[in-house]
Residue frames as a rotation matrix with the C-alpha (Angstrom) as fourth column:
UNK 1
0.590 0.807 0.000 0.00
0.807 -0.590 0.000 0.00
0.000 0.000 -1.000 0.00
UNK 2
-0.217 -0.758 0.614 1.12
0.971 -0.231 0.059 3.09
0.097 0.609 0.787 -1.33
UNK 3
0.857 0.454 -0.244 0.32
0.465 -0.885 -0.011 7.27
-0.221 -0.104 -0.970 -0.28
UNK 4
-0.487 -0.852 0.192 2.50
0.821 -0.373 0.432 9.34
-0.296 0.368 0.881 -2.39
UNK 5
0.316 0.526 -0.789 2.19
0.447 -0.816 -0.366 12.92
-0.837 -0.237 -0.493 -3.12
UNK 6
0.280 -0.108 -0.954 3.56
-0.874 -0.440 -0.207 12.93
-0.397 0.892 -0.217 -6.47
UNK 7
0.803 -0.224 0.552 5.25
0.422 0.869 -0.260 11.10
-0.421 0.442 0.792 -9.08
UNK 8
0.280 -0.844 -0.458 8.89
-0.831 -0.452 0.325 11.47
-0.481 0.289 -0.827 -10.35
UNK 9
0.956 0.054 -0.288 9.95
-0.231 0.744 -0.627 9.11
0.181 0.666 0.724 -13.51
UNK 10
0.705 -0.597 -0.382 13.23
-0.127 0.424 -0.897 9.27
0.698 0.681 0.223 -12.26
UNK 11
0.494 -0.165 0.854 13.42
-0.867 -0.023 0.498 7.95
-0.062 -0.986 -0.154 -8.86
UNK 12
-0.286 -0.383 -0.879 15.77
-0.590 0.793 -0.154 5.70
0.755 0.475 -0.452 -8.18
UNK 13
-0.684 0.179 0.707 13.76
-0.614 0.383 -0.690 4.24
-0.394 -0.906 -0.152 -5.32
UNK 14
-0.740 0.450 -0.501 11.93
0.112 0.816 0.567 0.86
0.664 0.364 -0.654 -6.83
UNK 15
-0.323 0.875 -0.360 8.71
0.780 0.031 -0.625 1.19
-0.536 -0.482 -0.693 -3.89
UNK 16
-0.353 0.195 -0.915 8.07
-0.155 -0.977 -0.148 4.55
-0.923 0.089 0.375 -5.70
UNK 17
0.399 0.702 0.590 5.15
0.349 0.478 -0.806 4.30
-0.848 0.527 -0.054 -8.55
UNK 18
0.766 -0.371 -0.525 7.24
-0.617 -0.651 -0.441 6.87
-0.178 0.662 -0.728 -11.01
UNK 19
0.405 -0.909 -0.101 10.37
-0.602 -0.348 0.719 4.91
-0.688 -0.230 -0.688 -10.75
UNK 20
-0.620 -0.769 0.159 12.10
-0.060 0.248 0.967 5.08
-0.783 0.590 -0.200 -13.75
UNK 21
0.405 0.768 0.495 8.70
0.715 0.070 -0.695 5.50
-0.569 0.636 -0.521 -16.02
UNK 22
-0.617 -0.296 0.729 10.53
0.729 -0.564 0.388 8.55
0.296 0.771 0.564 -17.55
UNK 23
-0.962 0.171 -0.214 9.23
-0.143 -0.979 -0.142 12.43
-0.234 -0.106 0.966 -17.84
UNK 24
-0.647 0.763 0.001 5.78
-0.091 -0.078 0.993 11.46
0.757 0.642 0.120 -19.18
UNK 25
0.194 0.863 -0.467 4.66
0.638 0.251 0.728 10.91
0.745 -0.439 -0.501 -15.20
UNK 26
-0.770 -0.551 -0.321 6.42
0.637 -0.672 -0.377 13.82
-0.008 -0.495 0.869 -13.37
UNK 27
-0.875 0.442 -0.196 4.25
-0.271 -0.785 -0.557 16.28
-0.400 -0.434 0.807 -11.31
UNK 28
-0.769 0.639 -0.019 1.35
0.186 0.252 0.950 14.33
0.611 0.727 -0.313 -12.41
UNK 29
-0.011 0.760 -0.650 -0.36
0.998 0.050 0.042 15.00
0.064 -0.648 -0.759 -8.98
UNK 30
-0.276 -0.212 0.938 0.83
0.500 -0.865 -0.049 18.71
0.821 0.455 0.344 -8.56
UNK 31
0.126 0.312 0.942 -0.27
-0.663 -0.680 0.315 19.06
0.738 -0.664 0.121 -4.95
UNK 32
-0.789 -0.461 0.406 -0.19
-0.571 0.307 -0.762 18.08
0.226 -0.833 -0.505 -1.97
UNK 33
0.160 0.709 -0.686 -1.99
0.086 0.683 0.726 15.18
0.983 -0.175 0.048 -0.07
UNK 34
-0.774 -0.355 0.525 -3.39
-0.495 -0.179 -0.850 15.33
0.396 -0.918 -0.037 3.02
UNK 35
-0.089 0.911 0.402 -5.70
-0.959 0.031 -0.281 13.11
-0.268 -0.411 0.871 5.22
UNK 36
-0.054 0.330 -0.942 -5.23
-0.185 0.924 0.334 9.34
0.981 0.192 0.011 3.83
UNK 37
0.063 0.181 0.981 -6.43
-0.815 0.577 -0.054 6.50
-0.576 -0.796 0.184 6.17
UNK 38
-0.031 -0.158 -0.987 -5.41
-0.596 0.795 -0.108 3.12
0.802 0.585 -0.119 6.22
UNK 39
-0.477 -0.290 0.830 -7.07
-0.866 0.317 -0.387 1.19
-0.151 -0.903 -0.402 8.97
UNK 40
0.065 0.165 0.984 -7.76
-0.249 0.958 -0.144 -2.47
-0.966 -0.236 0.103 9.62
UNK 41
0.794 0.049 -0.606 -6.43
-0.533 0.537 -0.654 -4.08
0.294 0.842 0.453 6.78
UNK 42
0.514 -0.732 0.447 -4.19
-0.168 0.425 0.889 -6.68
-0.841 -0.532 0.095 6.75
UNK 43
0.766 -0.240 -0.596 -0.82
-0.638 -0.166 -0.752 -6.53
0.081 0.956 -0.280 4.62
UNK 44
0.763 -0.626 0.163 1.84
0.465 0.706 0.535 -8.40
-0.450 -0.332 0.829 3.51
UNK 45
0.619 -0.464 -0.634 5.41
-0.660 -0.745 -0.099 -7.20
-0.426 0.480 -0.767 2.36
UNK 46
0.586 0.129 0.800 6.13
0.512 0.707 -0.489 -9.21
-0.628 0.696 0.348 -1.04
UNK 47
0.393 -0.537 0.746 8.45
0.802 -0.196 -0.564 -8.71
0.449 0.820 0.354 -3.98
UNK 48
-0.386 -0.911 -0.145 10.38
0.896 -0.332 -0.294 -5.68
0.220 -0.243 0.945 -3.73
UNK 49
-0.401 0.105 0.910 8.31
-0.272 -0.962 -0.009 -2.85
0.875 -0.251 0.414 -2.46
UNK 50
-0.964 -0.101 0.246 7.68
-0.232 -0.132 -0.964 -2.13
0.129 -0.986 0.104 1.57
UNK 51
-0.624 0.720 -0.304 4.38
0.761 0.472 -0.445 -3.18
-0.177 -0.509 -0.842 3.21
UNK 52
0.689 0.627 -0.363 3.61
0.651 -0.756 -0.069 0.35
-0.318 -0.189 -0.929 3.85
UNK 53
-0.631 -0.771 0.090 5.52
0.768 -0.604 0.215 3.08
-0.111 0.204 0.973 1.88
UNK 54
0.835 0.410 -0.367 4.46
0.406 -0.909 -0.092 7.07
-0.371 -0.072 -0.926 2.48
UNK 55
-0.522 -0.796 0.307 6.44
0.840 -0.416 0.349 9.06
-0.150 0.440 0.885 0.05
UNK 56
0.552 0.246 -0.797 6.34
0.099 -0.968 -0.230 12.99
-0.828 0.049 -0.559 0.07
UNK 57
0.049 -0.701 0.711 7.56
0.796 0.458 0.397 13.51
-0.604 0.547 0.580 -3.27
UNK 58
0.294 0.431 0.853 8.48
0.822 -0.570 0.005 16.70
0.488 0.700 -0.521 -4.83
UNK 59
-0.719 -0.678 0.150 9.28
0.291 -0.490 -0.822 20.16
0.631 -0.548 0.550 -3.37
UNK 60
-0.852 0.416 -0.317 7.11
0.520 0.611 -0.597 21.62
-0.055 -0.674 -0.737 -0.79
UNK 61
-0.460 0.874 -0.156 4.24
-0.861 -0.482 -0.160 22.26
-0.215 0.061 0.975 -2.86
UNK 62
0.299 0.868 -0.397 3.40
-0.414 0.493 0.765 18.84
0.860 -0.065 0.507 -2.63
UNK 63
-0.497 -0.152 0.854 3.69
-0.854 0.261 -0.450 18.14
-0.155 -0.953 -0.259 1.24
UNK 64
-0.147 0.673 -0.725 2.00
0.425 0.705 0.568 13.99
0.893 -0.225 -0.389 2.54
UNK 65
-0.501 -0.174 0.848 0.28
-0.436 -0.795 -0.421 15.21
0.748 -0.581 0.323 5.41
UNK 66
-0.329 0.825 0.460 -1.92
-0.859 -0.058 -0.509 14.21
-0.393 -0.563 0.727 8.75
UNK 67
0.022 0.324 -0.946 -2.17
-0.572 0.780 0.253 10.12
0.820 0.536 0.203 7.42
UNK 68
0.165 0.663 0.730 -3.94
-0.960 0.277 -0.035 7.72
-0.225 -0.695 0.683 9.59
UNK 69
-0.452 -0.180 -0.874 -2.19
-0.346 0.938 -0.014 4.35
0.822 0.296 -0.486 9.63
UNK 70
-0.302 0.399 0.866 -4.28
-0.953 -0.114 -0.280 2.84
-0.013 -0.910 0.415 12.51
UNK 71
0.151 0.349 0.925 -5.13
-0.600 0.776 -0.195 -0.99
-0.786 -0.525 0.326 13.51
UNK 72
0.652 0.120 -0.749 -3.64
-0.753 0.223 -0.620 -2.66
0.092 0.967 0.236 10.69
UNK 73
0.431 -0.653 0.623 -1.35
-0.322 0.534 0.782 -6.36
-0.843 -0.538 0.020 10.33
UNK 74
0.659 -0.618 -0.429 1.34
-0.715 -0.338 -0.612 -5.86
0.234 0.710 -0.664 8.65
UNK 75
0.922 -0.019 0.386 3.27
-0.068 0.976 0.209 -9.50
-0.381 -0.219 0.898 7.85
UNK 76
0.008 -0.999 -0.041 6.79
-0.387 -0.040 0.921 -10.08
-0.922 0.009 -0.387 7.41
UNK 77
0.982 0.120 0.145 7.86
0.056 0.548 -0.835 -11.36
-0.180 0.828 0.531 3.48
UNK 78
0.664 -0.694 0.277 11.32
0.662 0.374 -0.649 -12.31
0.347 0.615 0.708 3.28
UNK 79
-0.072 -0.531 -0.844 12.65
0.704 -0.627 0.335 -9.55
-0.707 -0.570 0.419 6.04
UNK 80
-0.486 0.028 0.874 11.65
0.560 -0.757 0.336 -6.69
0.671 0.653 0.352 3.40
UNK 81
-0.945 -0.116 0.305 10.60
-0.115 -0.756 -0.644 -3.03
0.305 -0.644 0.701 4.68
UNK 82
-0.221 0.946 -0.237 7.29
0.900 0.105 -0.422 -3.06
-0.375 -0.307 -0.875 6.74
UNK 83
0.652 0.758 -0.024 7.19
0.749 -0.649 -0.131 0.29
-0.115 0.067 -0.991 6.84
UNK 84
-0.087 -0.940 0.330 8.99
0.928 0.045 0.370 2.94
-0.362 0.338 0.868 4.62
UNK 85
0.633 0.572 -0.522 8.77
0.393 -0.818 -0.420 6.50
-0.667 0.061 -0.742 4.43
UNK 86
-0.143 -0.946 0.290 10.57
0.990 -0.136 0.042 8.51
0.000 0.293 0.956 2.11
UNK 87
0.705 0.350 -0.616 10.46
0.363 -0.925 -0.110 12.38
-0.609 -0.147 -0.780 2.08
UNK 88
0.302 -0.427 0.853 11.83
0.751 -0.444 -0.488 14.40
0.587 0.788 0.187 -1.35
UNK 89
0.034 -0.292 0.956 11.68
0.056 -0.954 -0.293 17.48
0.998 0.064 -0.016 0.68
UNK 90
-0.875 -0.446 -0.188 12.89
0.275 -0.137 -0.952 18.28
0.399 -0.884 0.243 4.36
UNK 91
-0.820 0.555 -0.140 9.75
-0.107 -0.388 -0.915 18.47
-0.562 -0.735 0.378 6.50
UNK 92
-0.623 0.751 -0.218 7.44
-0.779 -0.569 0.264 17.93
0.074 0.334 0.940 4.28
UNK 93
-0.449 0.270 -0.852 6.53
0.149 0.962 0.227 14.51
0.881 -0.026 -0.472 5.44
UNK 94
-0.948 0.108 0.301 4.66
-0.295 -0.658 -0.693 15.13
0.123 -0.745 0.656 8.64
UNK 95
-0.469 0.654 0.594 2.01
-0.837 -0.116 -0.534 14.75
-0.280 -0.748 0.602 11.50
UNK 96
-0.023 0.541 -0.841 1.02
-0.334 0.789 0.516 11.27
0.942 0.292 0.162 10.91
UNK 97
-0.085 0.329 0.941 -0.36
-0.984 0.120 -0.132 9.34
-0.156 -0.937 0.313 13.18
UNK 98
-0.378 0.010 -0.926 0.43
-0.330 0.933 0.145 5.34
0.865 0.360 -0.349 13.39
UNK 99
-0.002 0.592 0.806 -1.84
-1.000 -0.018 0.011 3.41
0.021 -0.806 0.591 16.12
UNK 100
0.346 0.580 0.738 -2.36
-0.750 0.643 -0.154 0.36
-0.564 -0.500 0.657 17.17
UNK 101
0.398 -0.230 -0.888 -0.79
-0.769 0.443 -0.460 -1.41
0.500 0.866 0.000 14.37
UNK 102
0.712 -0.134 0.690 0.47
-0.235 0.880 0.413 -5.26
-0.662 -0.456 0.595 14.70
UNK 103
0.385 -0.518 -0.764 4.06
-0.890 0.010 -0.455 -6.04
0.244 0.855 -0.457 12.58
UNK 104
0.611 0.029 -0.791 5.41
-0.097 0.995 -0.038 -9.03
0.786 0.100 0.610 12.33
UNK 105
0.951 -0.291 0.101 6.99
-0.070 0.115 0.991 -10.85
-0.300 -0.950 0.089 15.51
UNK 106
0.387 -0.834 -0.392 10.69
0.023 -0.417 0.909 -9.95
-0.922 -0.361 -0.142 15.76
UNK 107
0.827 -0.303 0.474 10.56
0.075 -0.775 -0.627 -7.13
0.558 0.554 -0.618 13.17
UNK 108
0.001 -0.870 -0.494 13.64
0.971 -0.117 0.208 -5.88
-0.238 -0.480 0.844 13.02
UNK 109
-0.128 0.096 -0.987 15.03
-0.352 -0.935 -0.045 -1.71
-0.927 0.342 0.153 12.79
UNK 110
-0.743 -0.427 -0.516 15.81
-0.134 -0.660 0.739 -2.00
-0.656 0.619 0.433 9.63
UNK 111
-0.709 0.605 0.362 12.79
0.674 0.433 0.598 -3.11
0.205 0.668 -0.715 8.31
UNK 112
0.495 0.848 -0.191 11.40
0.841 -0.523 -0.143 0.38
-0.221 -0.090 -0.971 9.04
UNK 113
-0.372 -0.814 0.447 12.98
0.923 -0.273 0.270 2.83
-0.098 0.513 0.853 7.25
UNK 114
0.631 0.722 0.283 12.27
0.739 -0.671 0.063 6.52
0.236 0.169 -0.957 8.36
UNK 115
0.266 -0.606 0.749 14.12
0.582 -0.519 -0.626 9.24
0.768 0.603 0.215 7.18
UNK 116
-0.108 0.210 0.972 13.51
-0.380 -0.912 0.155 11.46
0.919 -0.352 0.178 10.08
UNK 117
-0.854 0.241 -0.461 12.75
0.512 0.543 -0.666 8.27
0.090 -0.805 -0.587 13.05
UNK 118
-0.091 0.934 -0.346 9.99
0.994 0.108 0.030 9.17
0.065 -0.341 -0.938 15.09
UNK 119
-0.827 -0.436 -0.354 10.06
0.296 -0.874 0.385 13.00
-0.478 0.214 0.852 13.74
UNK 120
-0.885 0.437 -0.160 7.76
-0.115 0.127 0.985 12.17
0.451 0.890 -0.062 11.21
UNK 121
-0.389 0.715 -0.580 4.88
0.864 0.502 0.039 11.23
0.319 -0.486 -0.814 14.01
UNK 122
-0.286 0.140 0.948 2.67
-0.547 -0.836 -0.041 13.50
0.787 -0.530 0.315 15.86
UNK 123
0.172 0.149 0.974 1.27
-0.901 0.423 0.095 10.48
-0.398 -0.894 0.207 17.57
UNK 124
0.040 -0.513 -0.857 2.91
-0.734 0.568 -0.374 7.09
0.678 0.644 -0.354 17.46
UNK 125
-0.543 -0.073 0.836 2.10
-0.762 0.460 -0.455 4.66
-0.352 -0.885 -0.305 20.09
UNK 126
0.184 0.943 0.278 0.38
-0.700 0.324 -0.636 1.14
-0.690 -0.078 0.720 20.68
UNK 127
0.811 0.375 -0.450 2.23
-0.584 0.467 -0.664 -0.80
-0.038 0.801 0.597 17.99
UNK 128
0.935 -0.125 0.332 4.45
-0.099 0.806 0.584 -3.40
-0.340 -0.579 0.741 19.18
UNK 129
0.428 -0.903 -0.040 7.56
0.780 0.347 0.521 -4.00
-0.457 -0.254 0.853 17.85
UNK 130
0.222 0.194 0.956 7.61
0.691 -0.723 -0.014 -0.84
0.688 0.663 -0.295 16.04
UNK 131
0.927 0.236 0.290 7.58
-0.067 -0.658 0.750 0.86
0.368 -0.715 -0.594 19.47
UNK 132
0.765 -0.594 0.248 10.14
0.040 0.428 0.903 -0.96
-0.642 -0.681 0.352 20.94
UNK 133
-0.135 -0.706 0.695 12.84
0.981 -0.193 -0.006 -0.37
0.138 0.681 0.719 17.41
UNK 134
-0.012 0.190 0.982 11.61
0.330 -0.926 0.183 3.29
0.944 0.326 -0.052 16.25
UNK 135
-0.885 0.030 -0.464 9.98
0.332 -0.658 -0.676 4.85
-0.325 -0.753 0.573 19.84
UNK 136
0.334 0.942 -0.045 6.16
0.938 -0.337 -0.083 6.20
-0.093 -0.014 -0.996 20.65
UNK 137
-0.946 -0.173 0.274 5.05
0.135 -0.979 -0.153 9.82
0.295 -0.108 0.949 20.65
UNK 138
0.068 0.996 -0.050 1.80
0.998 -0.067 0.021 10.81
0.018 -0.051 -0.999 21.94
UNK 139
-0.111 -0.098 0.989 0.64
0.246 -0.967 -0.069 14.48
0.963 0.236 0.131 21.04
C-alpha cells in the first residue's frame, strides 16, 4: 500500500510508482496530499516494495500530510521493509499518526525505514515491535 504525493519518472527508489517510467509521469499529482487513512487491513510485504511506503515527493508544494495508519497487520515477506517513508523534501513529510498497528513478531530496525525516526509522528504509540525499534510519541 502506497500514499505518495507525487510522481517522479526518475526515482531511483523501486517502492516509488514513477520509478524510472521517464518524464511522461512527473508532477502528475501537482499538490499536496493530506488526510489518507489506512485502517484495519491486513498486509503483507512481497516482492520488492515495503508493506507500507508514504512518500512525500516533490518540493514543498506537494507536502503527505496528517495520514492515519491505525489498527492494521502488517506480515513479514522475506525480512523486506514493513514500513517505509521517504520524504523528497525536508519536512514535508509530517504529522502522521500510526496506532495500534500489529508487525510481524521480531521485526527488526531495519525493516522500518524513516528518514527522520519518530520525527515524522505527531502520535505514534500502541504498535508493538515498532515501538520498541523506532519509539512512541503521543501528542
Amino acid at each position: 500500500v502506497a500514499f505518495e504525493s507525487d510522481w517522479d519518472g526518475w526515482s531511483l527508489n523501486p517502492a516509488h510508482y514513477g520509478h524510472l517510467k521517464g518524464p511522461g509521469v512527473n508532477g502528475f499529482a501537482r499538490t499536496g496530499s493530506a488526510g489518507n487513512r489506512l485502517i484495519g487491513n491486513r498486509l503483507e510485504a512481497n516482492g520488492v516494495a515495503p508493506a507500507l511506503f508514504l512518500a512525500q515527493i516533490g518540493d514543498a508544494r506537494t507536502p503527505l500530510r496528517d495520514c492515519v495508519i491505525e489498527g492494521n497487520r502488517v506480515l513479514d515477506g522475506a525480512r523486506r521493509p514493513l514500513l517505509q517513508l521517504a520524504e523528497s523534501s525536508a519536512g514535508q513529510l509530517h504529522g502522521l499518526r500510526c496506532t495500534g498497528n500489529r508487525f510481524a513478531p521480531g521485526a527488526l530496525a531495519s525493516q522500518f525505514v524513516l528518514p527522520r525516526g519518530i520525527a515524522h509522528f505527531d502520535l505514534a504509540s500502541d504498535n508493538g515491535d515498532f515501538d520498541r525499534l523506532v519509539g512512541t510519541r503521543k501528542r
